[in-house]
Short mmCIF file of the C-alpha atoms (twelve columns), coordinates in Angstrom:
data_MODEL
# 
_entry.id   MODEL 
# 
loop_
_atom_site.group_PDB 
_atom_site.id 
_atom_site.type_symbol 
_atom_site.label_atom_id 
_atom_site.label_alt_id 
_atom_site.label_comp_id 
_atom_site.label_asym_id 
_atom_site.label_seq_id 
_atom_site.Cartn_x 
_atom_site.Cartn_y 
_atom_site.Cartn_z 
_atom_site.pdbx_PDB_model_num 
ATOM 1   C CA . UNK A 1   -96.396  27.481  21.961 1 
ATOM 2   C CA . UNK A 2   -98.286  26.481  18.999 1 
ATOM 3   C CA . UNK A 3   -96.831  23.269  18.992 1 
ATOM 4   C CA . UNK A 4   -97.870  22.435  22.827 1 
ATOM 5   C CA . UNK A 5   -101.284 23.395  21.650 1 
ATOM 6   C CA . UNK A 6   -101.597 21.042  18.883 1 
ATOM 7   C CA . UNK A 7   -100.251 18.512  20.955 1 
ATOM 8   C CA . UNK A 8   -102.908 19.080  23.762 1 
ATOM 9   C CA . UNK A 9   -105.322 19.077  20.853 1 
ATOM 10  C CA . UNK A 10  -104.138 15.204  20.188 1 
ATOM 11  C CA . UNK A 11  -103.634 14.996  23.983 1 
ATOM 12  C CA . UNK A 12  -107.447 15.646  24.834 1 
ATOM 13  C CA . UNK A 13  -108.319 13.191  21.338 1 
ATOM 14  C CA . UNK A 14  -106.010 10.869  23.078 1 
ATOM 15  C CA . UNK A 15  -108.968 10.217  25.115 1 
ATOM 16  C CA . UNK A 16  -110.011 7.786   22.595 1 
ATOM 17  C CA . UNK A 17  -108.696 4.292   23.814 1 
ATOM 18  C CA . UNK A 18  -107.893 3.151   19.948 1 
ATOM 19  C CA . UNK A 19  -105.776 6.850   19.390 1 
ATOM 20  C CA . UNK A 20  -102.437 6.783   19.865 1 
ATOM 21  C CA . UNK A 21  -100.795 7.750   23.520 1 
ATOM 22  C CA . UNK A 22  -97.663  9.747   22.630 1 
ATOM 23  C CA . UNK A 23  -99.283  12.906  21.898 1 
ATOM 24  C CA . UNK A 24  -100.523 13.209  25.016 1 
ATOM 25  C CA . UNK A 25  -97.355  11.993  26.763 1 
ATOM 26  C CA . UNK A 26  -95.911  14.504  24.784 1 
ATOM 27  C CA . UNK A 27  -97.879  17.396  25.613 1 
ATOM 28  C CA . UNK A 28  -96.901  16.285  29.266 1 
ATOM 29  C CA . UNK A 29  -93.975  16.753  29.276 1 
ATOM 30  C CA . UNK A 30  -94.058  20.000  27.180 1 
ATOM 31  C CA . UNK A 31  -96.188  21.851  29.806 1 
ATOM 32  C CA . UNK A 32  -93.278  20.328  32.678 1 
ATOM 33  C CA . UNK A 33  -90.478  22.278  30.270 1 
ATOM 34  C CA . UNK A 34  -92.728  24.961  29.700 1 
ATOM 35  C CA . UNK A 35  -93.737  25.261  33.824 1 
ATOM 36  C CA . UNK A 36  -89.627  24.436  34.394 1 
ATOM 37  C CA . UNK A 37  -88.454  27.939  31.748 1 
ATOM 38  C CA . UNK A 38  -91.221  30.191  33.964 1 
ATOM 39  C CA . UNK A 39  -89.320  28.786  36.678 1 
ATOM 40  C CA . UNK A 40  -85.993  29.167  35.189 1 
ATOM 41  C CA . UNK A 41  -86.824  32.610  34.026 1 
ATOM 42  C CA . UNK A 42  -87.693  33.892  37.808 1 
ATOM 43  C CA . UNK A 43  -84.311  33.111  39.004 1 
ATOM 44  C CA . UNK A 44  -82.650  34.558  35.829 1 
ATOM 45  C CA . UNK A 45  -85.072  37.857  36.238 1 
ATOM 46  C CA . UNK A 46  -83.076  38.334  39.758 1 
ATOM 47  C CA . UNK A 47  -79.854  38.312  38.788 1 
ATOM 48  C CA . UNK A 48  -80.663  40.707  35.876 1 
ATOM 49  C CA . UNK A 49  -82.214  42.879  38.181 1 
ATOM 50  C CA . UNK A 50  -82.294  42.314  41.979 1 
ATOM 51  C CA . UNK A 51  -84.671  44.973  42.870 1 
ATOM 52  C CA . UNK A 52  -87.668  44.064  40.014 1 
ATOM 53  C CA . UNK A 53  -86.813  40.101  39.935 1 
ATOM 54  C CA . UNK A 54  -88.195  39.358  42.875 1 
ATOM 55  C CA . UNK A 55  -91.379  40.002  42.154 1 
ATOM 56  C CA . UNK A 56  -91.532  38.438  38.513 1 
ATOM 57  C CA . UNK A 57  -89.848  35.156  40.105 1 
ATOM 58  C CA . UNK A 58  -93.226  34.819  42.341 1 
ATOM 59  C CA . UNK A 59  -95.482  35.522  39.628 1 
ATOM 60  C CA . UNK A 60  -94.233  33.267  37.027 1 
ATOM 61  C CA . UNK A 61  -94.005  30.549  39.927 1 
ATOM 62  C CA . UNK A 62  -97.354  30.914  40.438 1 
ATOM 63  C CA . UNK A 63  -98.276  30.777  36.826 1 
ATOM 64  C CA . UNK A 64  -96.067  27.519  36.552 1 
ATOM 65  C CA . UNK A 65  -97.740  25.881  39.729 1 
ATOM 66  C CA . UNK A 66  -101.183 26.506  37.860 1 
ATOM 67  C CA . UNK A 67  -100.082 24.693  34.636 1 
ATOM 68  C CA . UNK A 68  -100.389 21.427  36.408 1 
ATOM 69  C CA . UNK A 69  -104.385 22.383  36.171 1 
ATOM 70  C CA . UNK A 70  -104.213 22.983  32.319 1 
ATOM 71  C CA . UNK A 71  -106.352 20.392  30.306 1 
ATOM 72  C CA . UNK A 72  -107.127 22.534  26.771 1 
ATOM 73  C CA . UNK A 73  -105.878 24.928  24.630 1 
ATOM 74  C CA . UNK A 74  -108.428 27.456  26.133 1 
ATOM 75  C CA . UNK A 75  -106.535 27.583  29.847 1 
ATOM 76  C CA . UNK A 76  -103.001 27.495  27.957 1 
ATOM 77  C CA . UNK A 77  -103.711 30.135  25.810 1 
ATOM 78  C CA . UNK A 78  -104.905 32.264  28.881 1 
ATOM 79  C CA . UNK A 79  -101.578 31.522  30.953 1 
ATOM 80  C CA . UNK A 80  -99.268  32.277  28.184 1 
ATOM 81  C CA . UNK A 81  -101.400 35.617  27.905 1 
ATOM 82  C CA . UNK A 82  -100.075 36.078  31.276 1 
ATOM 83  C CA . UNK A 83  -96.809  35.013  31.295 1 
ATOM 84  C CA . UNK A 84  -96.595  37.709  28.095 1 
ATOM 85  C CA . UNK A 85  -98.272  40.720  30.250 1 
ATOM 86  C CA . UNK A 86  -95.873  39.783  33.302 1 
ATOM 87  C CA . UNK A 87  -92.791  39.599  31.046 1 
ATOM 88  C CA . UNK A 88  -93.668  42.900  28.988 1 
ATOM 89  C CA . UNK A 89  -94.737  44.158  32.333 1 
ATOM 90  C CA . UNK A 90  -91.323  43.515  33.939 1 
ATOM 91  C CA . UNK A 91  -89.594  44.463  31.025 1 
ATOM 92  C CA . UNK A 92  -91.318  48.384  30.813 1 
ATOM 93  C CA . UNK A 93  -90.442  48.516  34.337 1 
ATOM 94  C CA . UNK A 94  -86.723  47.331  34.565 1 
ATOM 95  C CA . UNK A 95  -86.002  49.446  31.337 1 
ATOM 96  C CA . UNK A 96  -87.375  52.609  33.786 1 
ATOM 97  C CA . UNK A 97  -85.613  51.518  36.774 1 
ATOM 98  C CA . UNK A 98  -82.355  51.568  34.915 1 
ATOM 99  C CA . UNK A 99  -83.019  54.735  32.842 1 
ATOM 100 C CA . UNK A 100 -84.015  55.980  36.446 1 
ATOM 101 C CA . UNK A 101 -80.248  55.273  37.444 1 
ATOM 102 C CA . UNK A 102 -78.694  56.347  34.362 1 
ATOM 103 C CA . UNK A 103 -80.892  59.446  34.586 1 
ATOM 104 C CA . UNK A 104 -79.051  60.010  38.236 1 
ATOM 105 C CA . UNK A 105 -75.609  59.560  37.460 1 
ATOM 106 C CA . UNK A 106 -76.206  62.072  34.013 1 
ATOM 107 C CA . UNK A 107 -77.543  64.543  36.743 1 
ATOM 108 C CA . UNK A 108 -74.822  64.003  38.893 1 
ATOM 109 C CA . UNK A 109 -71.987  65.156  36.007 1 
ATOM 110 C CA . UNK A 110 -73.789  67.900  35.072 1 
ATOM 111 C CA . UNK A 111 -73.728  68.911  38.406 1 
ATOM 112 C CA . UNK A 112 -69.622  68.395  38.354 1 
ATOM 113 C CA . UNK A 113 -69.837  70.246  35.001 1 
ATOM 114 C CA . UNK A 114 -71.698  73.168  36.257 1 
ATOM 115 C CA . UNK A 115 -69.391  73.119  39.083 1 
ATOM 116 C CA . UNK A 116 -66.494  73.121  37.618 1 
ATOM 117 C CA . UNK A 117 -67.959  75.830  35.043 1 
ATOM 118 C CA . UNK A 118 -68.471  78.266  37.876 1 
ATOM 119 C CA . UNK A 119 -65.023  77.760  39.439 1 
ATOM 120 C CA . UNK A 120 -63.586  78.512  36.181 1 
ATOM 121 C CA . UNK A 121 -65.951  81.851  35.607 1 
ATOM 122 C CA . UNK A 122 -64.915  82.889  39.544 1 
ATOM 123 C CA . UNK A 123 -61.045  82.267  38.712 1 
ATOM 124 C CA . UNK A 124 -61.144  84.398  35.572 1 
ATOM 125 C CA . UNK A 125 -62.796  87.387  37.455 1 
ATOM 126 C CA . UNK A 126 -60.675  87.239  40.489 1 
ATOM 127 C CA . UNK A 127 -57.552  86.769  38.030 1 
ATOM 128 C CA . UNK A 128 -59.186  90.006  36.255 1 
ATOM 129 C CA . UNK A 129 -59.315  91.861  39.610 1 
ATOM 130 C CA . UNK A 130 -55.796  91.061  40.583 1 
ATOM 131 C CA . UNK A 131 -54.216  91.814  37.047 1 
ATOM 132 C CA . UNK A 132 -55.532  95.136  37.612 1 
ATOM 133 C CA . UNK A 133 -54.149  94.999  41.230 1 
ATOM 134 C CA . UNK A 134 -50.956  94.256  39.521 1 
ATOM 135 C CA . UNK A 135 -50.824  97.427  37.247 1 
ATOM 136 C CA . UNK A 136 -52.067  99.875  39.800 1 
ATOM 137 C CA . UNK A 137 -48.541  98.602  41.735 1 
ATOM 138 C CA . UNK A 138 -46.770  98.993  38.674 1 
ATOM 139 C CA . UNK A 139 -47.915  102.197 38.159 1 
ATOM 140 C CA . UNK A 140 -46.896  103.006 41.519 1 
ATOM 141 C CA . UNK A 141 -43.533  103.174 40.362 1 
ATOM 142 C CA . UNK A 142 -43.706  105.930 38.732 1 
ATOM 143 C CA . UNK A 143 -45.183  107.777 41.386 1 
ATOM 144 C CA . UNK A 144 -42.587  110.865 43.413 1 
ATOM 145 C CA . UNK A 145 -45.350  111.643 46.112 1 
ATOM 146 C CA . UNK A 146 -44.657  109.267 49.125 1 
ATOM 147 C CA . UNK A 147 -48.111  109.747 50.257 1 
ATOM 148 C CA . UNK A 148 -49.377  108.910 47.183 1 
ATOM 149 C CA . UNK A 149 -47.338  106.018 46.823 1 
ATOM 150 C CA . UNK A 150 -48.526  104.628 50.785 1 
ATOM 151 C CA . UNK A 151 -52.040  105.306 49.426 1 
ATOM 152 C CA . UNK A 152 -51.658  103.528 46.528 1 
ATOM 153 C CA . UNK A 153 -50.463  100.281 48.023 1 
ATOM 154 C CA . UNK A 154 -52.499  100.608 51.157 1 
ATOM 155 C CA . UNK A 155 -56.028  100.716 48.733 1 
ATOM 156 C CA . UNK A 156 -54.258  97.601  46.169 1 
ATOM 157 C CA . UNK A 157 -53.553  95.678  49.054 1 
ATOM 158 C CA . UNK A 158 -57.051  96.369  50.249 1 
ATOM 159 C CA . UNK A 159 -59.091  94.957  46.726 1 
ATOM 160 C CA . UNK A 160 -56.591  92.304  46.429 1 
ATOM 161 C CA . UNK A 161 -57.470  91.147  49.998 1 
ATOM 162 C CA . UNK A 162 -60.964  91.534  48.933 1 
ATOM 163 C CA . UNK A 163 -60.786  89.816  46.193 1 
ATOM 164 C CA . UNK A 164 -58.868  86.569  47.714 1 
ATOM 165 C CA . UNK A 165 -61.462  86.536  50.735 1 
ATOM 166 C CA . UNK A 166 -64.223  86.581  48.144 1 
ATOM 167 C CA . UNK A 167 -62.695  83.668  45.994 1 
ATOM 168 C CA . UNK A 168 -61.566  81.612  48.925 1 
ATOM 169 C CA . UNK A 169 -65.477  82.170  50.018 1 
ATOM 170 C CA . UNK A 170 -67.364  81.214  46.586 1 
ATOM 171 C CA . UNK A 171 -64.868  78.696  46.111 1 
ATOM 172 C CA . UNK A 172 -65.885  76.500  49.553 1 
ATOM 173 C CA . UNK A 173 -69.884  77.385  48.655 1 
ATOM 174 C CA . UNK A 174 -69.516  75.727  45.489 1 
ATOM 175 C CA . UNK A 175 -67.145  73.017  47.122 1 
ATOM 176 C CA . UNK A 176 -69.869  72.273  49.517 1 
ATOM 177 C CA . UNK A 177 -72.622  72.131  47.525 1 
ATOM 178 C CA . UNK A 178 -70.707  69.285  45.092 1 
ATOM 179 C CA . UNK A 179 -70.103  67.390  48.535 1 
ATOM 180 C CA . UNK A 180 -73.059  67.383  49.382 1 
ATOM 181 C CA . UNK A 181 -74.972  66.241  46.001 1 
ATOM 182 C CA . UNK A 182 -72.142  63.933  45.698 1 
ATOM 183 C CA . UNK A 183 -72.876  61.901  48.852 1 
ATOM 184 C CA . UNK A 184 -76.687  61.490  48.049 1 
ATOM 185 C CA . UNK A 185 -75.886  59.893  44.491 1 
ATOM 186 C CA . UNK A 186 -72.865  57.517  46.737 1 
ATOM 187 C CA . UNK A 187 -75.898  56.791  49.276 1 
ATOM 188 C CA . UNK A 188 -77.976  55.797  46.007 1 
ATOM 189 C CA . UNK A 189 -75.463  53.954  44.208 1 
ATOM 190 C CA . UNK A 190 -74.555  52.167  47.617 1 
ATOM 191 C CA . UNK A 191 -77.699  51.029  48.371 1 
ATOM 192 C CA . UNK A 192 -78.208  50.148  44.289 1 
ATOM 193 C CA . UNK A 193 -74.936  48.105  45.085 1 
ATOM 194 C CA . UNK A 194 -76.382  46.355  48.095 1 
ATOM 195 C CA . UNK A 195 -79.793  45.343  46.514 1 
ATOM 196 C CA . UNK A 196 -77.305  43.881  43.515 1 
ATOM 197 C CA . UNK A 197 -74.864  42.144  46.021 1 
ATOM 198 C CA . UNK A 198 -77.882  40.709  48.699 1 
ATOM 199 C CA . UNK A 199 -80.256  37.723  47.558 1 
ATOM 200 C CA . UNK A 200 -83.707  39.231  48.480 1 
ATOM 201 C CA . UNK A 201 -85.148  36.138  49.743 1 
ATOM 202 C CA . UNK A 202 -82.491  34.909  52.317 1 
ATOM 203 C CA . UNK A 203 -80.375  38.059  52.883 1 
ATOM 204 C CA . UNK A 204 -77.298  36.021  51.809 1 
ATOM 205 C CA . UNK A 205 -74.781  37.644  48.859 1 
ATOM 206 C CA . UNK A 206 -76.529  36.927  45.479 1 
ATOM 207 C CA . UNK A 207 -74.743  34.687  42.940 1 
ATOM 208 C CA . UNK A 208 -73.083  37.829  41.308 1 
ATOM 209 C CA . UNK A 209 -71.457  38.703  44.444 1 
ATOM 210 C CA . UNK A 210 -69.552  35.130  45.176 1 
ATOM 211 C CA . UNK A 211 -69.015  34.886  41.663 1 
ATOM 212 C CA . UNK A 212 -67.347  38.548  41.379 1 
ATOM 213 C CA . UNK A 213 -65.527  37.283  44.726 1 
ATOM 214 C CA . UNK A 214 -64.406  33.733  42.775 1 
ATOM 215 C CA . UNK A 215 -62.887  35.599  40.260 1 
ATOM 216 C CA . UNK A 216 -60.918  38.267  42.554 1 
ATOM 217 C CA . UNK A 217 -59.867  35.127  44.062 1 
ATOM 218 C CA . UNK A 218 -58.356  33.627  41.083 1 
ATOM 219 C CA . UNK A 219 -56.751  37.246  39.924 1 
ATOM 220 C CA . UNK A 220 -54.866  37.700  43.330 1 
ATOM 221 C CA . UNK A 221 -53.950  34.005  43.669 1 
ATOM 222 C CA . UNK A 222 -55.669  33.486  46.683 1 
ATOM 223 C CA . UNK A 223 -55.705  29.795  47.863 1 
ATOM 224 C CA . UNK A 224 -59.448  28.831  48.631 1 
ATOM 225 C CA . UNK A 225 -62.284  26.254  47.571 1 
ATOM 226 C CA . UNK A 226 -65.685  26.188  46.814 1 
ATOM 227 C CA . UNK A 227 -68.757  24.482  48.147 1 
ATOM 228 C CA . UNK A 228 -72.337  23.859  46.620 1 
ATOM 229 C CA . UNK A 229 -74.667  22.812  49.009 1 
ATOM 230 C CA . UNK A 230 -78.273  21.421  47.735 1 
ATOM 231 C CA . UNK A 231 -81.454  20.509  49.791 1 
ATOM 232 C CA . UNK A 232 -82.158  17.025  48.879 1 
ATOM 233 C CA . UNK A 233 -85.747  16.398  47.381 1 
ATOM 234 C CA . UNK A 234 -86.730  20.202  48.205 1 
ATOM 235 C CA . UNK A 235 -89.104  20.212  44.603 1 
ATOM 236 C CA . UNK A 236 -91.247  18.135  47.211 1 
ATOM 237 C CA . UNK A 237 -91.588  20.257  49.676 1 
ATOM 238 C CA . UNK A 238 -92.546  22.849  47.191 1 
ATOM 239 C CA . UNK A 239 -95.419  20.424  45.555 1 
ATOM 240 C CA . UNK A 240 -96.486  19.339  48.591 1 
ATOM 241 C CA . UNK A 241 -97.159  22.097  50.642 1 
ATOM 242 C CA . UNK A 242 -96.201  25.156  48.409 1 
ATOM 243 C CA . UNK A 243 -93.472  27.713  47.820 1 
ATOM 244 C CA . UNK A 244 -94.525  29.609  51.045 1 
ATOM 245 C CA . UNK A 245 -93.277  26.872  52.746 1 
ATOM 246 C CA . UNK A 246 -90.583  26.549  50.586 1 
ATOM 247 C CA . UNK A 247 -89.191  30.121  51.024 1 
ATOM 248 C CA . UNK A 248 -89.608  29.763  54.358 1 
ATOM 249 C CA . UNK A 249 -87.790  26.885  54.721 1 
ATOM 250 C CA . UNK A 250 -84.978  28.453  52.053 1 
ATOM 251 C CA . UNK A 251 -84.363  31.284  54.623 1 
ATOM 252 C CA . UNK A 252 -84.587  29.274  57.579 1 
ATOM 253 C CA . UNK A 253 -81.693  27.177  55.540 1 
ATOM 254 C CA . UNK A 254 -79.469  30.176  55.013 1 
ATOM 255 C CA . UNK A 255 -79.674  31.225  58.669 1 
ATOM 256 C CA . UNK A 256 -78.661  27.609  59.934 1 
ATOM 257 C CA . UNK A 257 -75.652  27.727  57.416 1 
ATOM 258 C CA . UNK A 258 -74.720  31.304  58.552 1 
ATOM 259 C CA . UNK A 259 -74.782  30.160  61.646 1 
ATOM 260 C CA . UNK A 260 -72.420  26.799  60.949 1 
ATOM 261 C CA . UNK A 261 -69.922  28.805  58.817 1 
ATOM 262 C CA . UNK A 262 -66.561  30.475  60.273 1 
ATOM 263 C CA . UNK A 263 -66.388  34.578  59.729 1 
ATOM 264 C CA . UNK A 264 -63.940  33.488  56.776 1 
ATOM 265 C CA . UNK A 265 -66.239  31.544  54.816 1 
ATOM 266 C CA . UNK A 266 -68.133  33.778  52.410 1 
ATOM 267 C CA . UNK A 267 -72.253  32.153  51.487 1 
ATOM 268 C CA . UNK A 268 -74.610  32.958  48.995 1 
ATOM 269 C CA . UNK A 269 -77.431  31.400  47.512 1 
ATOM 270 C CA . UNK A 270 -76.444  30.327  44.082 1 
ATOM 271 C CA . UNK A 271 -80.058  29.950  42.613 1 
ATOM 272 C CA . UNK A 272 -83.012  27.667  43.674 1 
ATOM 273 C CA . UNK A 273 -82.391  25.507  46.731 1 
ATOM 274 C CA . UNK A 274 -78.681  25.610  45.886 1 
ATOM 275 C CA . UNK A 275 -75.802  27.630  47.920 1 
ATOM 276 C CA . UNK A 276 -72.569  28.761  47.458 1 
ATOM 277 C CA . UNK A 277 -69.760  28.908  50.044 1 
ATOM 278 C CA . UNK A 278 -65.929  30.010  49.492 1 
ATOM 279 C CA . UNK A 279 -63.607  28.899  51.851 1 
ATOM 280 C CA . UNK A 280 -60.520  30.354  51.783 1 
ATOM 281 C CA . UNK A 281 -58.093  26.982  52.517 1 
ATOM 282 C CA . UNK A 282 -57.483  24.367  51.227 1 
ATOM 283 C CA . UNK A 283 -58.976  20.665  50.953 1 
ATOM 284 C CA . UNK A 284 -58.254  19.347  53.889 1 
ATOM 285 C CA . UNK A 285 -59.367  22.302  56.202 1 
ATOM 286 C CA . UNK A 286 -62.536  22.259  53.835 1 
ATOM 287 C CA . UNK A 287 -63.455  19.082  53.663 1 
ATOM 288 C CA . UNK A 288 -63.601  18.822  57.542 1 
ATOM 289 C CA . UNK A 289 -65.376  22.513  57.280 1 
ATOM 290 C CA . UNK A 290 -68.416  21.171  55.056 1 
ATOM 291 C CA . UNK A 291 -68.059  17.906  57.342 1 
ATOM 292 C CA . UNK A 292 -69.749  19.594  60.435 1 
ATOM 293 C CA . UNK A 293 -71.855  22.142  58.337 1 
ATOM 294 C CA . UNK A 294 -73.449  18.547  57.142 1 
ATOM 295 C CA . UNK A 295 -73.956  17.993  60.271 1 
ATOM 296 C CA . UNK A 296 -75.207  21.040  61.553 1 
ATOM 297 C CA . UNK A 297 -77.791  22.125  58.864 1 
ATOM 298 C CA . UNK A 298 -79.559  18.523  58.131 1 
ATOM 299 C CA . UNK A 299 -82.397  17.883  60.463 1 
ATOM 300 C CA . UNK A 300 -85.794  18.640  61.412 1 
ATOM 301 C CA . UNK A 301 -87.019  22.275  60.421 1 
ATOM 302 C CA . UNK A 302 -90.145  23.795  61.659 1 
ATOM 303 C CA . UNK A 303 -92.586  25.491  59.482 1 
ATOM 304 C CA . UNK A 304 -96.226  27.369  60.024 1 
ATOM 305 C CA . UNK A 305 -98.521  26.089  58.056 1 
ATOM 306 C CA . UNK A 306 -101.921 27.245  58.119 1 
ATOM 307 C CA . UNK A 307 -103.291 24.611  60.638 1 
ATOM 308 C CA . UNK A 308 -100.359 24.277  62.659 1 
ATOM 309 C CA . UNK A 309 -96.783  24.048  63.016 1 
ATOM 310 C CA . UNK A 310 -94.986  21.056  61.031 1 
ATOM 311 C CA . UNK A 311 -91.595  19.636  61.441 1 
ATOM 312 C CA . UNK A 312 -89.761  18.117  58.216 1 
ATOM 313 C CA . UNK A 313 -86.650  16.646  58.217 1 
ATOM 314 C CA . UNK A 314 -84.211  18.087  55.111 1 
ATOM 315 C CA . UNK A 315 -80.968  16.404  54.539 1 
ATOM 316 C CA . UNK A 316 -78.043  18.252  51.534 1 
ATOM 317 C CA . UNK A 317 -75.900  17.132  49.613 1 
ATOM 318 C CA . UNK A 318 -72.418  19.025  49.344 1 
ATOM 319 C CA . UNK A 319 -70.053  19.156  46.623 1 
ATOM 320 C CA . UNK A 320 -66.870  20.607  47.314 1 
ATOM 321 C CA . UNK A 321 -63.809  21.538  44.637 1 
ATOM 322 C CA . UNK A 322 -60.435  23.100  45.330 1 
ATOM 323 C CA . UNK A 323 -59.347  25.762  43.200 1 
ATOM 324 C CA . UNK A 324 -56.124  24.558  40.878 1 
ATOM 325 C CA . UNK A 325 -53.528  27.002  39.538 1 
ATOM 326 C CA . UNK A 326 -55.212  28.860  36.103 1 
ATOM 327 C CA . UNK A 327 -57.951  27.320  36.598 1 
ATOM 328 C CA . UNK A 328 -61.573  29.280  35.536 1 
ATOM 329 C CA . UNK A 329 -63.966  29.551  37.358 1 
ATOM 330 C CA . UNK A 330 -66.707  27.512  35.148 1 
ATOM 331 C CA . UNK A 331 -64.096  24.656  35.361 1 
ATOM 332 C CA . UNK A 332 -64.394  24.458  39.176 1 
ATOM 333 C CA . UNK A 333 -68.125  25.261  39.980 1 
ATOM 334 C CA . UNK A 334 -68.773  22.487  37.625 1 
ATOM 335 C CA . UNK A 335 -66.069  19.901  39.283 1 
ATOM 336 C CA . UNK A 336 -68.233  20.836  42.678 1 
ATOM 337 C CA . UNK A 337 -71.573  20.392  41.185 1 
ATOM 338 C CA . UNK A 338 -70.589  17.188  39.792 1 
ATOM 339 C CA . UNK A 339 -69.468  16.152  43.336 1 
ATOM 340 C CA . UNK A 340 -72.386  17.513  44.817 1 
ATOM 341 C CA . UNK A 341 -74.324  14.977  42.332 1 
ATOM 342 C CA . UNK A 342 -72.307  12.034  43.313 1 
ATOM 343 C CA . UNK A 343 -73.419  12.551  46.570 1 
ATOM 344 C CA . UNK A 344 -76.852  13.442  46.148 1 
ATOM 345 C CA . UNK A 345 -77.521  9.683   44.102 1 
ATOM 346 C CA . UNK A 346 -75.480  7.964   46.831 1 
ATOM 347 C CA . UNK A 347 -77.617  9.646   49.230 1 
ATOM 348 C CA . UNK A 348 -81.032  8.775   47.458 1 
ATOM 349 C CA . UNK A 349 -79.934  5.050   47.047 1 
ATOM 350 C CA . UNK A 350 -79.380  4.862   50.733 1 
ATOM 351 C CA . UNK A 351 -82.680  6.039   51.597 1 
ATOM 352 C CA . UNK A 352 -84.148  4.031   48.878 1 
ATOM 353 C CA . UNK A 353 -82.189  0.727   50.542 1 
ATOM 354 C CA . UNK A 354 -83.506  1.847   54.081 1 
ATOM 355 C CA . UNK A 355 -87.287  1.674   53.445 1 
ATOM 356 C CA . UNK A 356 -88.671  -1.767  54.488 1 
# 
């Protein structure tokens, strides 16, 4: 930081038309990395922590969009003041949410514990009742009185009933309790799960849930491939008319590929404008698979802006890999990105070849 700010100190003496120009070409494209880590950050802020990331993602995106507006050290000095209180800020809060969690599950085993503490105090009074069931009969042996003897048995028989009814009862109380405070921490740590496992922008799985899936894929020997699908030039649609209309268009995205995808295929949204898809076959099914979702998905979206509705037309590029014997799963996501890539530059020359 205190090398971006002397460099927009040379940047804004740069003005001069004898100084030299590289400073402030510099300083540039420090504030572009700079705005591109806030960015970065976001994304990485979800996966760390799906229910708090969200909200740290939008604020450092709109802290990066106002960068472009930064012209002294004054205005950078004030967003990286910000981008400090919204990273502390997050940071207080995630540490609560998870000591909130751990906090729950403590609860829940000293709940177990106490449980279990209680059955054991219940079992050694009952055993004390019926040990001294047991020598009463014992001592009945001795008795010569018949009477006596009936008596005897009638009134042990009668405590040791007593005593089994009242064991069998505590014993189902405390049961039920457990299994009861037991399924509100599941319904917690299910919906805990779900928030973890969901993007919270498109509803699609999250990048740790297809990855989790990848690798249970490649443990059980499952025969599938992988997909990456980009929206080409989406960084414009964001410039031009905002990340509103970009996460609108993002969700609108995910439904069309739901929608174009068999009940097999699995889809997430890998980070950004990019999605994941596993399909388990192999290339040839795939390949004609992520040949009609290219199909389907590219074309002419409709968006609300403020004015009025606006159509723009979004095209993706897909990169697709097959998943080879002991091979990990870095190896293929990054033999599908770099087909993905392939395609997106044969794509842009194209369009740059069609333009009169």
């Amino acid at each position: 930081m205190i090398s971006l700010k002397r460099y927009l100190d040379s940047a804004s003496l740069g003005s001069d038309p004898n100084s030299d120009p590289e400073p402030a070409d510099l300083a540039f494209q420090a504030l572009a990395a700079y705005s591109s880590a806030l960015q970065a950050m976001g994304l990485c802020s979800q996966d760390a922590c799906p229910a708090l990331g969200a909200e740290l993602s939008r604020n450092l995106s709109r802290l990066s969009r106002g960068m472009a507006c930064i012209t002294s050290c004054e205005k950078l000095a004030v967003t990286d003041k910000q981008v400090q209180q919204q990273l502390q800020g997050w940071g207080r809060s995630t540490a609560r949410h998870y000591q909130q969690k751990s906090d729950e599950v403590k609860h829940l085993l000293l709940v177990m514990a106490h449980t279990a503490e209680s059955v054991g105090a219940r079992d050694q009074r009952c055993a004390g009742q019926i040990h001294a069931v047991t020598a009463r009969l014992q001592a009945i042996a001795s008795l010569d009185d018949i009477t006596q003897i009936r008596a005897s048995i009638e009134n042990s028989a009668a405590e040791l009933k007593l005593s089994i009814d009242r064991m069998t009862e505590e014993g189902q109380s405390a049961l039920d309790r457990l299994q009861q405070q037991v399924s509100a921490y599941r319904a917690k740590l299910e919906e805990a799960e779900a928030l973890a496992f969901r993007d919270a922008l498109t509803g699609l799985r999250s990048r740790l849930c297809i990855e989790t899936l990848i690798d249970r894929h490649i443990a059980a020997g499952v025969t599938f491939c992988v997909a990456i699908v980009d929206i080409d030039e989406f960084k414009k649609v964001n410039d031009v008319h905002g990340h509103l209309i970009g996460d609108e268009l993002l969700k609108q995205f995910a439904a069309e590929l739901t929608s174009a995808c068999r009940s097999t295929d699995v889809i997430g949204r890998w980070g950004g404008d990019e999605f994941l898809i596993v399909l388990e076959s192999g290339i040839p099914e795939a390949s004609a698979q992520t040949d009609r979702l290219r199909k389907w998905v590219c074309g002419n979206y409709t968006v609300q802006e403020r004015s009025a509705p606006r159509k723009l037309k979004i095209n993706a590029s897909i990169g697709l890999a097959g998943h080879q014997p002991g091979e990990a799963m870095k190896n293929l996501l990054a033999r599908a990105d770099a087909t993905m890539y392939v395609e997106k530059a044969a794509s842009k020359t194209n369009r740059r070849n069609s333009k009169p």
